[in-house]
C-alpha positions in Angstrom: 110.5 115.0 72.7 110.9 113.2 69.7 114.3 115.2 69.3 115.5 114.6 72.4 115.0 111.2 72.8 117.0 109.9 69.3 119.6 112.0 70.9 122.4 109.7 71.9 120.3 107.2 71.6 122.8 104.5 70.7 125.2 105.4 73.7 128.0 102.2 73.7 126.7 99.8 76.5 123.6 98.8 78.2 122.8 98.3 82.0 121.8 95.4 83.6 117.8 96.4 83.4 118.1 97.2 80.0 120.4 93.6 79.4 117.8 92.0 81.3 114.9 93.2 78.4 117.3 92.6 75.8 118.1 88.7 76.7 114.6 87.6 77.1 113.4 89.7 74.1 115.4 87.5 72.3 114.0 84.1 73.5 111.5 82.2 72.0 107.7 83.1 73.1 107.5 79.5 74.7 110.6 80.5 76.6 109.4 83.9 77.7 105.8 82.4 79.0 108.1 79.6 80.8 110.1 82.5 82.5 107.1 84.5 83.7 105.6 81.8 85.8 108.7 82.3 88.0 109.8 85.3 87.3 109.4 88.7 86.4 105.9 88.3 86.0 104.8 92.0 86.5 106.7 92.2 82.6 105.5 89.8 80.8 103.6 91.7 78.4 106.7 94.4 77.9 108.4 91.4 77.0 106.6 90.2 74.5 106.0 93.3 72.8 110.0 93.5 72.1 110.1 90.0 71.3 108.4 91.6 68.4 110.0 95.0 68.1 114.1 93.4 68.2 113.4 90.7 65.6 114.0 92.1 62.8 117.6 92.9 64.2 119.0 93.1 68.0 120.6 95.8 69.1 120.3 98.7 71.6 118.7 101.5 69.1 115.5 99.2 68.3 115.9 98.0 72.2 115.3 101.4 73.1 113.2 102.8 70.4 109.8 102.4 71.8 110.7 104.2 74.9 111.3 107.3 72.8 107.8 106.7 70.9 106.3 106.2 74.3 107.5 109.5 75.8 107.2 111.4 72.4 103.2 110.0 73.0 103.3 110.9 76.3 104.4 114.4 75.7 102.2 114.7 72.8 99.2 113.8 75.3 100.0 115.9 78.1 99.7 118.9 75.2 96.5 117.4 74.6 95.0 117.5 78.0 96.0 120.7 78.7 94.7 122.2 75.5 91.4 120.5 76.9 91.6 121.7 80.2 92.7 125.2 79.5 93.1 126.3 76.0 96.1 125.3 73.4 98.4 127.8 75.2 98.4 126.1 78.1 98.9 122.2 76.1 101.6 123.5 73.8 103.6 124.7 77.4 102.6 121.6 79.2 104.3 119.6 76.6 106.9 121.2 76.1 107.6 121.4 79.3 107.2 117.2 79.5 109.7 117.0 76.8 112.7 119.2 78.5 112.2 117.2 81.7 115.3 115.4 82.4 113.6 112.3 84.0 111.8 111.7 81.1 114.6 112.2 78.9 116.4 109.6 81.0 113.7 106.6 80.6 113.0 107.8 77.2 116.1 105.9 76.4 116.0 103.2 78.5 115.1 99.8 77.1 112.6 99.3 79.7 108.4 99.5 79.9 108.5 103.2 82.0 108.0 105.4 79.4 105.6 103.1 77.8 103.6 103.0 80.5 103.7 107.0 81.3 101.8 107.6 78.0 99.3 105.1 78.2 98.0 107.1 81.8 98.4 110.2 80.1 96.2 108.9 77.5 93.5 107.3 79.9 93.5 110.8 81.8 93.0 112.2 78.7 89.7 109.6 78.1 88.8 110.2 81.7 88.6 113.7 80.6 86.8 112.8 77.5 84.3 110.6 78.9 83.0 112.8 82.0 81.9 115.6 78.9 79.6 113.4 77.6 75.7 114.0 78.6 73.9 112.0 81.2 71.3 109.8 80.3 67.7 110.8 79.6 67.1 109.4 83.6 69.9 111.0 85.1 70.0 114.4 87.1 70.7 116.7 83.8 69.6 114.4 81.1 67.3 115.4 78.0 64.3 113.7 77.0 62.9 112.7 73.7 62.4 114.9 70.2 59.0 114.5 68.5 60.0 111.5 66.5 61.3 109.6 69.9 64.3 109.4 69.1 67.1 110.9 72.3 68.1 114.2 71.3 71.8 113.4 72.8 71.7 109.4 71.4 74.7 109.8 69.5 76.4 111.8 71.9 75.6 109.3 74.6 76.9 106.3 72.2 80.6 108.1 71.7 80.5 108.8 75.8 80.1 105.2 75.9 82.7 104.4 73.7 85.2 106.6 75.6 84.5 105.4 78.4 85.5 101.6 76.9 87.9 103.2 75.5 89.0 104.3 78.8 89.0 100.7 80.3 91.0 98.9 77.4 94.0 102.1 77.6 94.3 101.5 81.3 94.3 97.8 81.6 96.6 97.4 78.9 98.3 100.3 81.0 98.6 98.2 84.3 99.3 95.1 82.5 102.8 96.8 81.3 103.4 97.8 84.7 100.6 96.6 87.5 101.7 99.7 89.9 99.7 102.1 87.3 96.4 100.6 88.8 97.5 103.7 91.6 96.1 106.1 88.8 92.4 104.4 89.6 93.3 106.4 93.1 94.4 109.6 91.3 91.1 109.7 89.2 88.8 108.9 92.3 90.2 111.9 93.9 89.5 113.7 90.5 86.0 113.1 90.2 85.4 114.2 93.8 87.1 117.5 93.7 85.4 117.7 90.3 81.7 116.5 91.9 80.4 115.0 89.1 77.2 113.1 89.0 76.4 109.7 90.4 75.8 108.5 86.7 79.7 109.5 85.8 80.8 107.5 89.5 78.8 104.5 88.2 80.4 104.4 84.7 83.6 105.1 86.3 83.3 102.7 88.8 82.5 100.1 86.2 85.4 100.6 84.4 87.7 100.4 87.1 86.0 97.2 88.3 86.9 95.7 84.8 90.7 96.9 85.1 91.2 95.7 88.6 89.5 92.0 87.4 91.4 91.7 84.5 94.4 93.0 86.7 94.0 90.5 89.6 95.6 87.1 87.9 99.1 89.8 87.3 98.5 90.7 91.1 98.7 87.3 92.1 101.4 86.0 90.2 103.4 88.7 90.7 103.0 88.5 94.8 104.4 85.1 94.6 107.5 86.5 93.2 107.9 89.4 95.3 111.3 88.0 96.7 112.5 89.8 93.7 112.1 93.7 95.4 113.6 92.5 98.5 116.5 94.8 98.1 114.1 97.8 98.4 114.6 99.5 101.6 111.5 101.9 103.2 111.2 105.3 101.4 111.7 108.2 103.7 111.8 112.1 103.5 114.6 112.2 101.5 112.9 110.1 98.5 110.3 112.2 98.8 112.4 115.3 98.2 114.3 113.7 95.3 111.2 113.0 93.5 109.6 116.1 94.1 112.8 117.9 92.7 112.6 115.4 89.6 109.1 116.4 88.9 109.5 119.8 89.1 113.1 120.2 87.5 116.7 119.1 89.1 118.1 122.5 89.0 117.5 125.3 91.5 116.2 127.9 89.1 114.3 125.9 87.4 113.1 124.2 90.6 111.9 127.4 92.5 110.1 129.0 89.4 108.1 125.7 88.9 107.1 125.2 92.6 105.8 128.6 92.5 103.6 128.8 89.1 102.1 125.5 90.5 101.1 126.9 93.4 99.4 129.3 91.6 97.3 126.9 89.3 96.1 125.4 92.7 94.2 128.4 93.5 91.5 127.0 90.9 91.4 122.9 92.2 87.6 123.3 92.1 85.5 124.3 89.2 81.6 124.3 89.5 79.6 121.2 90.2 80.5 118.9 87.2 83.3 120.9 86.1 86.9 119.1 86.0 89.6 122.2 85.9 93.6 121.4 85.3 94.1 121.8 88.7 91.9 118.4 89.8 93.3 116.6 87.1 97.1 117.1 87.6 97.6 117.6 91.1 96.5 113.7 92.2 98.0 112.4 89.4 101.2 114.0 90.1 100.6 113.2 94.2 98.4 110.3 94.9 100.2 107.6 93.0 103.7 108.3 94.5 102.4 109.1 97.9 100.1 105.5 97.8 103.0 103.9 97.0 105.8 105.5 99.5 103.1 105.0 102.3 102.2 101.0 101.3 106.1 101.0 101.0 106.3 101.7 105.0 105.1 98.4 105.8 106.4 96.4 102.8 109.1 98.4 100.7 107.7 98.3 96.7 109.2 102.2 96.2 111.3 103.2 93.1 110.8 106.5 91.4 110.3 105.0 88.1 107.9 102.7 89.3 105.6 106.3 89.2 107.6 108.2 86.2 103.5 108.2 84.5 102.8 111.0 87.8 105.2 113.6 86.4 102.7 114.6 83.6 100.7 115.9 86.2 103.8 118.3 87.1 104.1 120.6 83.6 100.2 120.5 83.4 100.5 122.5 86.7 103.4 124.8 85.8 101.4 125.5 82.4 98.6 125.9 83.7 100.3 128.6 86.9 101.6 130.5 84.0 98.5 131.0 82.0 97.0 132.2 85.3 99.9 134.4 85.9 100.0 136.2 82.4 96.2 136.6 82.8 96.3 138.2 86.1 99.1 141.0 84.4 96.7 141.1 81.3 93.5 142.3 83.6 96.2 144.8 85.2 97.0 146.7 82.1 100.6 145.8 82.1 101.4 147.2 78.6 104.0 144.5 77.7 101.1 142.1 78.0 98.6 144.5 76.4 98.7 143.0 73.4 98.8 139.5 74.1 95.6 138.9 75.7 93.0 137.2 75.0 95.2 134.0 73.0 97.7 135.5 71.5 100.4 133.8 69.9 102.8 136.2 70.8 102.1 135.2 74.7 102.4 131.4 73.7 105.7 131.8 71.8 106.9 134.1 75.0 106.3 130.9 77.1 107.9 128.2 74.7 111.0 130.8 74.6 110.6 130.3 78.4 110.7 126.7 78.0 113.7 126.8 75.6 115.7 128.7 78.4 114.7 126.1 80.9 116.5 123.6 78.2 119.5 125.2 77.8 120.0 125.7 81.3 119.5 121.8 82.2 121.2 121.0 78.9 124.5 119.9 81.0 122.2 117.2 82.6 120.7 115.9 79.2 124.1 115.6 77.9 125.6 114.3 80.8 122.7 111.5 80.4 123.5 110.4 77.4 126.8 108.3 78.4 126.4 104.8 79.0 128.5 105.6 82.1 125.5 107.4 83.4 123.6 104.5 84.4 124.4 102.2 87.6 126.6 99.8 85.5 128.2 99.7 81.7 127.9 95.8 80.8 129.4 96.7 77.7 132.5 98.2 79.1 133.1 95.2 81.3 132.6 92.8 78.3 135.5 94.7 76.4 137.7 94.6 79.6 136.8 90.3 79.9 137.7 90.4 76.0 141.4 91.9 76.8 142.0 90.0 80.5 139.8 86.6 79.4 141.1 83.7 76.9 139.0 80.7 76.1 139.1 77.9 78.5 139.2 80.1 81.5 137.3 79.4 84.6 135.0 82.2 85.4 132.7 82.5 88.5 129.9 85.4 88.9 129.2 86.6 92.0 126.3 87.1 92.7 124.6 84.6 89.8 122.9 87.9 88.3 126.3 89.3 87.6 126.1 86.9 84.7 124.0 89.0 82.7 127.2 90.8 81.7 127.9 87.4 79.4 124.9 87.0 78.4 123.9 90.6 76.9 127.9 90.9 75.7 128.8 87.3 75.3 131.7 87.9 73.1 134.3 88.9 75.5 133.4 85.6 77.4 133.3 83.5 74.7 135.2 80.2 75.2 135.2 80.4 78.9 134.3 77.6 81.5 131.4 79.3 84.2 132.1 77.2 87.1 128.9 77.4 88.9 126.3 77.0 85.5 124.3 73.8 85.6 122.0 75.1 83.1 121.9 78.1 80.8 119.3 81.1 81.0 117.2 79.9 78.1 116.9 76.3 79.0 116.4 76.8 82.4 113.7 79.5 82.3 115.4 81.5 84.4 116.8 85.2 83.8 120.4 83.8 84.9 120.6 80.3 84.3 120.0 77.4 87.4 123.4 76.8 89.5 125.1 73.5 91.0 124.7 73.1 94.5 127.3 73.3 96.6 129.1 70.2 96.9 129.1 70.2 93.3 130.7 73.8 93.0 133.4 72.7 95.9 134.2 69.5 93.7 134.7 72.1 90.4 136.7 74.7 92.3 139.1 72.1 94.1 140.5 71.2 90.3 141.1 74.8 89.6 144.5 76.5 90.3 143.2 80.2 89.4 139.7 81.4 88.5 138.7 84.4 87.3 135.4 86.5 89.6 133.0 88.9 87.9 131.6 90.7 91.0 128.9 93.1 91.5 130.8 95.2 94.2 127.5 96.6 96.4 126.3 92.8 96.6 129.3 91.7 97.8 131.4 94.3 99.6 128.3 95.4 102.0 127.9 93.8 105.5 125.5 90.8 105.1 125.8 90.3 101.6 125.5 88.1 99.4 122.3 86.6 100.8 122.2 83.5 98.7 123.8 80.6 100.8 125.9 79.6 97.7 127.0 83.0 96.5 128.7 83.3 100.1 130.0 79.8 99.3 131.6 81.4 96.1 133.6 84.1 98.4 134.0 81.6 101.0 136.4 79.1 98.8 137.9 82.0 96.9 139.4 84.2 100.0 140.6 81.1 101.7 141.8 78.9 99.4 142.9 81.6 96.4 144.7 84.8 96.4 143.9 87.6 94.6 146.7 88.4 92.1 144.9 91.2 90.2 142.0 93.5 89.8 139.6 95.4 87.4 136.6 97.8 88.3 134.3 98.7 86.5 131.3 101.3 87.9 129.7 98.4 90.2 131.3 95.5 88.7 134.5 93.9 89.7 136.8 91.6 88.1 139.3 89.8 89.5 141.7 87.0 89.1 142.7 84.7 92.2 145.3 82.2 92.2 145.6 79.4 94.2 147.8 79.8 97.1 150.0 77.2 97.1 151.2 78.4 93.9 150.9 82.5 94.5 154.5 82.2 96.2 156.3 82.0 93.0 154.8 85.5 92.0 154.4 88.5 93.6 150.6 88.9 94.6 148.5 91.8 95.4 147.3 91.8 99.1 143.8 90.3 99.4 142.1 93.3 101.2 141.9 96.6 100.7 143.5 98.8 98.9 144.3 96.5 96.0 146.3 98.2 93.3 144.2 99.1 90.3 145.2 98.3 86.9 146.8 101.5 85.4 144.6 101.6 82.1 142.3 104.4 81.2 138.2 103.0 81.0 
């Protein structure tokens, strides 16, 4: 995983997410903490851990770098749990399986709190794990009384539980805190402990510690609901998500696809163990279920679905396939199949067989790794549109960004807009403790574009070519003044982001102009 995720790990450009981290990573803490009482709350803490990480020196390698340490964790961890579950066979194809997986691969290099957060719920699974082995109490159904000397045969043992189970608390809070949607693992372990029937002594603990997550959880919650007008773009999950997340889980490509769906299946036929007993089965299937399925149906009434808002569910994907398999190669064991004869009972010739199984997976989904590892894989290339502003741009120009997150373009790249005039800033990001600066209103902005004769737009193109869009009252303003008082005399794309120059109109008669709708001649250039 480790491999994997240095792999092209410096790819040329970041996307506006990733610009976003980078830009208030850089601010002073002051200036972060005045940031998240507006905004972007539900990162804070992801925030202030790369304050940390990028001081030393900016730049998109250390930007990214703990989301490669997070999913080499995370991988390392799901290896763990299944080596607990089932055996080390089992772990070392459940991780490797978690490290080919191209989703994980992708937000292994992304310069955001996803793969972070995967590994710390692969860790608190791992604790849950953990903590249900330890002995009950001396009072509880199962629970040992005292040696001749009165001291609890099981003391120590019972202090460690104890531990774990604290342990336990502090991995997952700190979890949520990253990200508050991993509180949805709480769900997936409920379901756990049922299928698993432990004692009420284990639901108490458990419940205890999930009382102390939630609390320490609630002031995020809060917060964070008063700033929910930032996921108003999301749009109600339907089958189709479903699908596409169920075909990220289990692998992108057919083959791969179809041979996972199957060995899963397989696992399933052991989701309950004996009273007490948690199998891999009631460990991965709600993790990989519950948490994406909470959230998809909460999502029907108030739309708070992304996939990677539930990346930490995948681990419960390989832990299935692994665990399939090792039921699989058993089952052909018992039969006499001759091939397997010797590779009963643990042998490492059956566990290399499976990692050579793994490889082969790899090499077939390697066009999708590689593919992944160009900055113009990602929604937009910021640093592609800075370079083109650097060629088309010279200082003094009048810029406008439409909409005002479109600025984050100048202020992750600012070089190829240094030295020009943004028409619409009253006050920069920073100052303002915003994630885009404050704007003038609009008799202001009409009084600044009336002295103009041509102004350069940076668009994003889905925000403003789409029916209803812009939302923002001045953003339409922006358009408004442009198309009827400019004409547009050229244009650059860029993935999602447009730029454009506009002249004024009484003067676009002395030159020829391109027409202001559609098509509009691109600029012959190669990107």
């Amino acid at each position: 995983m480790l491999v994997l995720g240095l792999w092209g790990l410096d790819r040329g450009g970041m996307w506006r997410d990733e610009a976003v981290t980078f830009q208030v990573a850089r601010r002073s803490i002051p200036q972060i903490w005045r940031l998240l009482h507006d905004v972007d709350a539900v990162h804070g803490l992801y925030y202030l851990v790369m304050h940390a990480v990028i001081a030393p020196r900016p730049g998109e390698v250390l930007l990214r770098l703990p989301s490669v340490c997070g999913a080499a964790a995370a991988a390392a961890l799901v290896a763990a749990l299944g080596a607990r579950l089932v055996g080390p066979r089992v772990g070392l194809w459940a991780g490797l399986l978690y490290a080919v997986t191209p989703m994980v691969g992708h937000y292994a290099q992304e310069g955001r709190s996803y793969a972070l957060v995967a590994a710390g719920a692969a860790g608190a699974t791992l604790l849950l794990v953990r903590a249900v082995g330890a002995p009950p109490g001396p009072g509880e159904p199962g629970g040992r009384g005292r040696d001749a000397d009165g001291r609890g045969r099981d003391a120590g043992r019972r202090v460690r539980g104890g531990r774990v189970w604290w342990a336990y608390g502090a991995v997952l809070g700190v979890t949520c805190l990253l990200h508050e949607f991993a509180v949805l693992l709480l769900l997936a372990h409920a379901v756990t402990l049922a299928l698993a029937r432990v004692a009420r002594g284990v639901w108490r603990r458990w419940a205890c510690a999930a009382g102390a997550v939630v609390l320490a959880l609630l002031p995020l919650v809060v917060v964070s609901h008063a700033q929910s007008a930032q996921v108003a773009w999301l749009r109600e999950p339907g089958l189709g998500s479903a699908q596409a997340l169920l075909r990220a889980f289990a692998g992108p490509t057919p083959a791969v696809y179809w041979t996972c769906l199957a060995l899963a299946a397989v696992a399933l036929t052991r989701l309950v163990g004996r009273r007490g007993e948690i199998t891999c089965a009631a460990v991965a299937l709600p993790l990989a279920v519950v948490p994406p399925v909470t959230l998809m149906l909460v999502s029907r009434f108030s739309p708070l679905y992304v996939d990677r808002y539930v990346l930490y569910a995948l681990a419960g994907a390989p832990l299935l396939v692994a665990a399939g398999a090792d039921r699989v190669a058993g089952w052909l064991g018992r039969a006499g199949a001759r091939w397997l004869g010797s590779a009963r009972a643990g042998s490492p010739l059956l566990a290399l067989a499976g990692a050579l199984a793994v490889a082969v997976a790899l090499v077939h989904q390697l066009p999708l790794l590689r593919a992944d590892r160009s900055a113009d894989h990602r929604p937009d290339n910021l640093a592609a549109v800075s370079r083109v502003a650097a060629r088309e741009l010279r200082p003094g120009d009048p810029v406008l960004f439409v909409p005002g997150y479109a600025r984050a373009t100048a202020l992750a790249y600012p070089a190829g807009f240094r030295g020009v005039r943004d028409v619409a800033l009253a006050t920069g990001a920073p100052a303002s403790g915003t994630l885009y600066g404050t704007e003038v209103d609009a008799k202001a902005l009409r009084r600044r574009l009336a002295g103009l004769d041509r102004v350069w737009v940076v668009a994003d193109r889905y925000a403003v070519e789409r029916p209803g869009h812009p939302r923002d009252s001045l953003d339409r303003l922006k358009l408004s003044v442009v198309t009827q008082e400019f004409a547009l005399r050229e244009q650059s794309v860029r993935g999602r982001v447009l730029l454009r120059l506009y002249v004024r109109r009484t003067l676009a008669t002395e030159t020829p102009v391109a027409p202001a709708g559609p098509p509009v001649p691109q600029r012959p250039e190669r990107w």
